[in-house]
Phi, psi and omega in degrees: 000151166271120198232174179234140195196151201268119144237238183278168180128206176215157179054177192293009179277343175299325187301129176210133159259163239186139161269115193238131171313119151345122193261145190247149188249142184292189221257088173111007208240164169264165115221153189258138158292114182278142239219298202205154183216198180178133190289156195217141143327294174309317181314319194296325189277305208276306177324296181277005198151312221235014179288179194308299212247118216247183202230193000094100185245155050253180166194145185278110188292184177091134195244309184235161210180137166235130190222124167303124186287145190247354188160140197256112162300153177271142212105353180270111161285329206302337208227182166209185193264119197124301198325149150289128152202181178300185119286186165215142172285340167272100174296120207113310189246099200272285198209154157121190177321146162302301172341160179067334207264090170271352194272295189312134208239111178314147190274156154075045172102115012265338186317147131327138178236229220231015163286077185195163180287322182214146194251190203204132155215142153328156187261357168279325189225069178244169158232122162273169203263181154300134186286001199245003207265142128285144202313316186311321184310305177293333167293346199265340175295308200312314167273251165351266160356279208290343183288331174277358178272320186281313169325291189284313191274309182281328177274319196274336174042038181320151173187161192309141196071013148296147182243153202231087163286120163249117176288120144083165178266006199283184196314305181301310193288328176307282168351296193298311170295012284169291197291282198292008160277311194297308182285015182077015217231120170316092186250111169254163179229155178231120167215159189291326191273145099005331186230353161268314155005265191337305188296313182289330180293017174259335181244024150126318159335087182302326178196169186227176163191120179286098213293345197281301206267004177227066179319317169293038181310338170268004154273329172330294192306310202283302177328322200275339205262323181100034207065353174274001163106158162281130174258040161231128169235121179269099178247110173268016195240348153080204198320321204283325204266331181337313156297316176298305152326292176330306192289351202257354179272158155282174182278103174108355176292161186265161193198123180238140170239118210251318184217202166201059177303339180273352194143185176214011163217120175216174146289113196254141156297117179261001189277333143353292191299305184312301157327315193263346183071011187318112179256075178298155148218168167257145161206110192302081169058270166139170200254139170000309195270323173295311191304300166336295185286327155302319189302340174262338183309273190302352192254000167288294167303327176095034226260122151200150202310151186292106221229145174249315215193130201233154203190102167325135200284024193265324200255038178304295156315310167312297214285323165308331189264321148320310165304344208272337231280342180076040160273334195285161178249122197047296186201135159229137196240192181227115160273148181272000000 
């Protein structure tokens, strides 16, 4: 089969294809005919180098993915040959709290991932997807999504007439703004462009702010709040924006701490937290059992994800060198 798979080198030129043998699935396993996949920051990372942590090459990258099962191992009931169906990124982490799971292993480093004609998974860690969705639509769940769900829904316990800051337009922040229109819930966005601003006010965006020309963007955010502040923040920007969040919630507001496009290392005020009654998390995506319950969420509303750019996954580099350029508006994916 044809896969694509990182070995030495630099930059996205590490990114290579490769023949790899048709995978048979053992005793608890699926394999998928891969359908569609969708790009992560991380992916981006993992490619090229420069994530935190490094992995075992050569190795097939991609995390998320949607695929038709080609074949079943024995013992497997969840799913059947024919089924639609995600990955979940965490191989493992069926349902409850993250604490405990250490055997669980992320698709795409150090796990095998989905750049590939066909995947081999455990048969626990697949989801099906909404039926109203295209595959392209549906690979865009697995990450992105579900992180803005578990921010705002499983973690977050969102509800109407709550307000919601999402920095920026990528895929997660689409989502969460996405997420909290559907729960009645207020959503301002921040982005350095004009024309994307506009696009979120289209899909829905109660307010906006432009981070570029209002460097003091968390007073904006409070101004727009009337001054008490939001009480959710999808925050992705790590270290440049951290503070600047902290100022922009109310007292007893949420801090979802999601990526670090600004860095991985700063100074935090803890007196900052304190004050503010403030409630960080980290939050690794979400578990087998949150992706399901988004997944009835969005296929009850008719929801659908936002795609900036769609790219035969054979042209998986041109699409990683988009993602790096930071143009897109929501998800850019690989069609099969």
């Amino acid at each position: 089969m044809k896969a694509f798979v990182i070995e030495e080198g630099e930059g996205l030129d590490r990114l290579r294809p490769a023949e790899l043998p048709v995978p048979e699935p053992r005793r608890g396993e699926v394999v998928l005919r891969m359908r569609a996949a969708a790009l992560n920051y991380r992916d981006l990372e993992i490619v090229r180098g420069s994530y935190h942590a490094g992995f075992d090459l050569p190795m097939v990258p991609l995390s998320d993915g949607v695929g038709e099962v080609a074949a079943v191992g024995e013992g497997v009931t969840r799913v059947k040959p024919g089924d639609r169906v995600a990955t979940t990124f965490w191989q493992g982490w069926v349902a409850g709290d993250f604490e405990g799971i250490e055997r669980a292993v992320p698709l795409g480093g150090p796990g095998p991932g989905v750049l590939a004609e066909y995947v081999r998974l455990d048969s626990e860690g697949v989801v099906a997807v909404p039926a109203h969705l295209t595959d392209e639509e549906a690979a865009t769940l697995p990450c992105a999504a579900l992180t803005a769900w578990t921010s705002l829904v499983t973690e977050g316990g969102i509800k109407p007439g709550d307000t919601v800051l999402a920095q920026g337009t990528g895929g997660v922040s689409v989502f969460a703004l996405q997420f909290a229109v559907a729960a009645g819930a207020r959503a301002i966005v921040t982005s350095s462009s004009d024309e994307k601003l506009e696009r979120a006010r289209a899909i829905g965006a109660a307010g906006t702010v432009n981070y570029r020309t209002t460097p003091d963007w968390d007073s904006a955010v409070r101004d727009l709040t009337g001054g008490r502040g939001v009480d959710h923040v999808i925050e992705v920007g790590g270290p440049g924006t951290f503070a600047r969040s902290l100022a922009s919630i109310r007292i007893g507001g949420q801090v979802n701490v999601i990526g670090y496009l600004g860095g991985q290392s700063a100074e935090v005020n803890p007196m900052q937290i304190m004050f503010r009654r403030a409630r960080i998390r980290g939050i690794p995506v979400g578990s087998r059992d949150s992706f399901e319950a988004m997944s009835r969420a969005i296929a009850a509303a008719g929801m659908r994800p936002v795609i900036d750019r769609s790219f035969a996954w054979t042209e998986a580099r041109e699409a990683l060198r988009h993602l790096a350029s930071g143009r897109h508006f929501g998800k850019v994916v690989l069609a099969f």
